[in-house]
N, C-alpha and C positions, 0 to 999 in steps of 0.2 A: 534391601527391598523397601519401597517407599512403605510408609504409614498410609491407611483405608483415609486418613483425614487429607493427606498430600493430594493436589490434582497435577494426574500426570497431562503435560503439554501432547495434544494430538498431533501426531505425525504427517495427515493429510487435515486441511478444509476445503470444502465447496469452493466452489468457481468465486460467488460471489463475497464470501468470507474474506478471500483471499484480494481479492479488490479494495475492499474498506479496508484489510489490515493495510496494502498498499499507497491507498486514496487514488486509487485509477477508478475510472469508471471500468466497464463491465467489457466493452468493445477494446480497451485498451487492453484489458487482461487475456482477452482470446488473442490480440493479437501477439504481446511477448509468448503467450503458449504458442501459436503457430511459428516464429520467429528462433522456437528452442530456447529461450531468455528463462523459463520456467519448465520445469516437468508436473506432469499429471498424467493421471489414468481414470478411464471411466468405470463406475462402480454401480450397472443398471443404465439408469436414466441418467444419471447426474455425472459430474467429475469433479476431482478431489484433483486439488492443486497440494504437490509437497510441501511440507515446512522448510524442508532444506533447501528447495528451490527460491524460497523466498527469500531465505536468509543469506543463500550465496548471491542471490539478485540483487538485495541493500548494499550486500559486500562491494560486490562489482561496481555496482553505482559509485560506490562513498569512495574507493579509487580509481575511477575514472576521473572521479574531481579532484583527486591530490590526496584523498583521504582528511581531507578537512571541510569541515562545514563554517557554514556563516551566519553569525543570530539574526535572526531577522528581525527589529524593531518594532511598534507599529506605530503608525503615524496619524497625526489628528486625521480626522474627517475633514476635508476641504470644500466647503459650500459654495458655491456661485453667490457671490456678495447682494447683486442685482438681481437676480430671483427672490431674492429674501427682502429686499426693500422696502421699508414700509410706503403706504398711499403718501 
């Protein structure tokens, strides 16, 4: 049994929770719900998108690409040299 200090991981969030854990926007996330990509249930007004749906969605993703990711660098800023020109 967990410790009163432990936080247990919630098993559903909001539509829009589940968006920023993702970095979709909000129209993207209804559409994998619509599409079957994710499950939820509505609870009143609102709907709760599952954990586990999330987590077999990164799944899926991360082997659709081979199961390997690629770092991605970042690279200087590149200014238009001629916009910056002095008088």
């Amino acid at each position: 049994m967990p410790s009163p200090h432990t936080p247990t991981p919630p098993l559903a969030v909001p539509a829009k929770e589940a968006a920023r854990l993702l970095s979709l926007s909000l129209s993207r996330l209804y559409e994998l719900l619509r599409n079957g990509e994710l499950q939820s249930y509505a609870d009143g007004y609102s709907r709760r998108v599952t954990m586990a749906s999330i987590h077999q969605y990164v799944e899926r993703r991360l082997a659709d690409s081979g199961g390997s990711w690629r770092q991605i660098t970042a690279q200087p800023l590149r200014r238009n040299a001629a916009a910056h020109t002095p008088p």
